[in-house]
Wavefront OBJ file of the C-alpha trace (Angstrom):
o trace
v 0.000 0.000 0.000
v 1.823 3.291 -1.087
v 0.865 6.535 0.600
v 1.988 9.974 -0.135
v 2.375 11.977 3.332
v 2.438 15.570 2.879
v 3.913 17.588 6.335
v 6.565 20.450 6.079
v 7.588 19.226 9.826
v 10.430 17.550 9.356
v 10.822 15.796 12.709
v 7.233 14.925 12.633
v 7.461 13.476 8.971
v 10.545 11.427 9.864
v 9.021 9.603 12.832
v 5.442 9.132 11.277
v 7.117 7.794 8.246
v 9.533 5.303 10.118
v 6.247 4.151 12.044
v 4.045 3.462 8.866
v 6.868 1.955 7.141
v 6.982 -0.688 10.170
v 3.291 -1.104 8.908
v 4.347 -2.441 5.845
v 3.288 1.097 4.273
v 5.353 2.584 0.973
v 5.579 5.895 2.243
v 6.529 8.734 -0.341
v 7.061 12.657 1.275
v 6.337 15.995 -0.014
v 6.818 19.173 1.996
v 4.583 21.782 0.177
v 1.550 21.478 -2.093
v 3.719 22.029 -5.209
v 5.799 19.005 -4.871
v 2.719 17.156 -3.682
v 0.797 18.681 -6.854
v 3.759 17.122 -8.964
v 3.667 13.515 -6.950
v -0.110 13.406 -7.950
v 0.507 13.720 -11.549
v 3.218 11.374 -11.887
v 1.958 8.491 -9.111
v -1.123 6.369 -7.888
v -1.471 6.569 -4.398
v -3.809 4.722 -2.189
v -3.999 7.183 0.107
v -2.604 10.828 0.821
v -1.605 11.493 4.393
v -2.376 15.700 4.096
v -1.414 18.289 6.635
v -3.172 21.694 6.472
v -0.566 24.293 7.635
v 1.991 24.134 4.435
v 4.350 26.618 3.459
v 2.856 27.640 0.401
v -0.727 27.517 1.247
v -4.203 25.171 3.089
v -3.563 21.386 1.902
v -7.108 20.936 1.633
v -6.683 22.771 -1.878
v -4.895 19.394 -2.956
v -8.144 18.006 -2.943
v -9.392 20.294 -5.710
v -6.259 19.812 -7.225
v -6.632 16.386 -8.265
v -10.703 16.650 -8.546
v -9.644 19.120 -11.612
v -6.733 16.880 -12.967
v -8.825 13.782 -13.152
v -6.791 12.141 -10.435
v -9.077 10.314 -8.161
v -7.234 10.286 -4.646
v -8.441 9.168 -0.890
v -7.237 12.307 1.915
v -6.672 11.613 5.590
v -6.396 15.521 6.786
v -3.892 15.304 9.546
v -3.975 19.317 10.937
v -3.850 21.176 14.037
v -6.841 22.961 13.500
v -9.103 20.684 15.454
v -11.971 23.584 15.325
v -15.274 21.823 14.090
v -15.643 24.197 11.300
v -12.412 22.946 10.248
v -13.005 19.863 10.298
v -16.558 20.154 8.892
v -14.832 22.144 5.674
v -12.233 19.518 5.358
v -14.874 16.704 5.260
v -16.844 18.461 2.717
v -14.078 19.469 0.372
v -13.789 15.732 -0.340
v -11.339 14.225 2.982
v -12.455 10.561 3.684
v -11.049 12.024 7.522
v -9.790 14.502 9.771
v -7.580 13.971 12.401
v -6.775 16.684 14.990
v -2.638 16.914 15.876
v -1.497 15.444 18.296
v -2.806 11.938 17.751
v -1.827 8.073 18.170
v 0.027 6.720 15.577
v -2.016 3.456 16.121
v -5.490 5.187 15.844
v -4.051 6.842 12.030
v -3.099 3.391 11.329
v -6.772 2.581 11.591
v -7.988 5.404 9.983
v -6.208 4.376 7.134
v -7.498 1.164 7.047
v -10.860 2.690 7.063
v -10.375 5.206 4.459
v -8.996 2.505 2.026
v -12.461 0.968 2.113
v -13.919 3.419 0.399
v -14.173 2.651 -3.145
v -12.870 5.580 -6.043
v -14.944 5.156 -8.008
v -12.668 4.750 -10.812
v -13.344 4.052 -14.650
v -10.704 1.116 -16.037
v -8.175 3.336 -17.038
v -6.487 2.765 -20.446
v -3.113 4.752 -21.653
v -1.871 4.196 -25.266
v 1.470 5.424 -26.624
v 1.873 3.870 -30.700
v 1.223 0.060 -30.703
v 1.903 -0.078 -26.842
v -1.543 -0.002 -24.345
v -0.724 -0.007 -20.753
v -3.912 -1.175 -18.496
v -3.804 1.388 -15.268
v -5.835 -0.306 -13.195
v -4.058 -3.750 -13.678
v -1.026 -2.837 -14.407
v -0.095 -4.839 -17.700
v 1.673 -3.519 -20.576
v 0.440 -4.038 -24.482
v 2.213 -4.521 -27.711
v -0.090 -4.680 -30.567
v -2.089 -6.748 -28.177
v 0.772 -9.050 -26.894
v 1.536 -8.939 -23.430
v 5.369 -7.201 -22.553
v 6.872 -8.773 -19.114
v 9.106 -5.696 -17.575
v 10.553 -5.782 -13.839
v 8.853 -3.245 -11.482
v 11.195 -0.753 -12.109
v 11.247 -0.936 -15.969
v 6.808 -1.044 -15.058
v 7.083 2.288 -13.471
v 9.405 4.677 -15.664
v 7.287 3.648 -19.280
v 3.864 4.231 -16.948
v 5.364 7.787 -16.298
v 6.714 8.299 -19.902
v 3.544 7.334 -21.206
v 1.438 9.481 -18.826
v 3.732 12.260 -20.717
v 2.135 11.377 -23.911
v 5.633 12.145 -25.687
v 6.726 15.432 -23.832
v 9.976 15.255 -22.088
v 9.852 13.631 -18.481
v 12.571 15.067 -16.517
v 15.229 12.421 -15.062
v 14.483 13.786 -11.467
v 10.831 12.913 -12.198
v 11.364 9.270 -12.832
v 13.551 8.664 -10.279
v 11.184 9.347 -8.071
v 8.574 7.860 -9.577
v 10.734 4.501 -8.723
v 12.429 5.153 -5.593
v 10.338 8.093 -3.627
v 10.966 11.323 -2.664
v 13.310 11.097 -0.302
v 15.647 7.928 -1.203
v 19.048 8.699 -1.915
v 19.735 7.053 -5.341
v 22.984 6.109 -7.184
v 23.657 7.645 -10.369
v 23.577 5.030 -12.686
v 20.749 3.932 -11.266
v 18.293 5.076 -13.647
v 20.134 4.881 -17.061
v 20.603 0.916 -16.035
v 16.481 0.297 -16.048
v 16.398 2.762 -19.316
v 18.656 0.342 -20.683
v 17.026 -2.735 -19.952
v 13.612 -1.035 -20.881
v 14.790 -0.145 -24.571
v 15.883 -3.710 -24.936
v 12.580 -4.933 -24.238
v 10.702 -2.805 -26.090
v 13.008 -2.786 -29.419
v 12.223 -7.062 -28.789
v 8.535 -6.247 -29.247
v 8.138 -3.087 -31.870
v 10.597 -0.901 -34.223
v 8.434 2.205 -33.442
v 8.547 3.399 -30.434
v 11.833 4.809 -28.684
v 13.307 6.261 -25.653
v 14.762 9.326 -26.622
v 17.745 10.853 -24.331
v 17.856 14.384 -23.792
v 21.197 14.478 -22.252
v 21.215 15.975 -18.485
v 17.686 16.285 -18.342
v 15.576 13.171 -18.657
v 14.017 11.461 -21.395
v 10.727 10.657 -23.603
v 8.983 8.240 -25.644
v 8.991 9.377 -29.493
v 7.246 7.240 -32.580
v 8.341 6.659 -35.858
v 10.802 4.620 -37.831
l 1 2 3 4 5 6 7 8 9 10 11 12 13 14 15 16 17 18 19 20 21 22 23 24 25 26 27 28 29 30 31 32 33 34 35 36 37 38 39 40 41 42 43 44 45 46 47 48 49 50 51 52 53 54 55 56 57 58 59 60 61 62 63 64 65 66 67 68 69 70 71 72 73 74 75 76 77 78 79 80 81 82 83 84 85 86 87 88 89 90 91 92 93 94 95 96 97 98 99 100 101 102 103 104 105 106 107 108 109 110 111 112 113 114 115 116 117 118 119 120 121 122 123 124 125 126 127 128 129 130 131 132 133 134 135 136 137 138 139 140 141 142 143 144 145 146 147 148 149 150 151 152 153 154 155 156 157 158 159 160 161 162 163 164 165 166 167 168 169 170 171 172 173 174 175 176 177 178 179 180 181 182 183 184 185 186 187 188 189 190 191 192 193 194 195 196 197 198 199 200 201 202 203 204 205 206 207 208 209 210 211 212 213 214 215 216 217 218 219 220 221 222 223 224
């Protein structure tokens, strides 16, 4: 289960991700709404983990947010305004909960476990790039209809790329798309699964190609 935890508190975002990730919780971080804006468009959460008090403005606006991009999400509002009204607003902006600060770690826990109960809603996603379909919702990739086996990692950089729809994906992007925001990562790391990912696609069709864009990142293009 992969959650997105957005909290500009350091401290407080170190030890609440340590204890979720004892949980057997993926936990990715963002410290302000623009980085979490950016994590929405490029990930699927199950859940987002969303303080209130951010540097650049009320996380509850996240909520819009991915209302207007089409990015069905479930919100846990973790925030120290523990007024009713606030937590009346945050309910009706579209939060599956509200939790007032402080609180147990083993009651949010719960809460989660709650909140991923409630169903999305969600139409069976299909993304197509060329000859190659990837099914969202299950996770398999498409060649002309034929089925493409690709590790996890190779899985999760063409799902970005082709979320792109042929722009440019910078490298920064799909690294954390694979490893998380806040996962030190070596170097090489990335050109390694672009490697093995050109392989297998050039294996299943002469059309599409991962185009390098030296120092910046990289993006599907079609054509012979």
């Amino acid at each position: 289960m992969r959650l997105l935890l957005v909290e500009d508190d350091g401290d407080v975002a170190e030890t609440l991700t340590a204890y979720l990730e004892r949980q057997g919780f993926v936990v990715d971080r963002a410290e302000t709404l623009a980085v979490a804006q950016d994590a929405l468009l490029d990930n699927d959460f199950d859940l987002v983990l969303l303080d209130r008090l951010l540097p650049d403005g009320d996380g509850v606006s996240l909520i819009g947010y991915a209302q207007a991009q089409r990015r069905p999400q479930r919100f846990l509002l973790l925030s120290a305004l523990a007024g009713i009204d606030d937590k009346v607003s945050g309910l009706e902006l579209g939060a599956h909960d509200y939790i007032a600060k402080p609180f147990e770690p083993r009651e949010l826990v719960a809460r989660i476990r709650v909140a991923m109960r409630h169903d999305l809603h969600k139409t069976r996603e299909v993304r197509r790039f060329g000859p190659i379909l990837h099914d969202v919702e299950g996770g398999g990739f498409f060649v002309d209809g034929a089925p493409m086996s690709l590790r996890r990692s190779e899985a999760l950089v063409l799902a970005a790329l082709m979320m792109r729809d042929g722009a440019l994906v910078r490298r920064e992007t799909l690294e954390t798309r694979v490893y998380g925001y806040d996962k030190f990562v070596n170097g090489n790391s990335l050109e390694s699964i672009i490697s093995r990912l050109r392989k297998a696609l050039a294996t299943k069709t002469a059309s599409v190609k991962i185009l390098s864009v030296r120092g910046v990142g990289y993006q599907l293009v079609e054509g012979d």
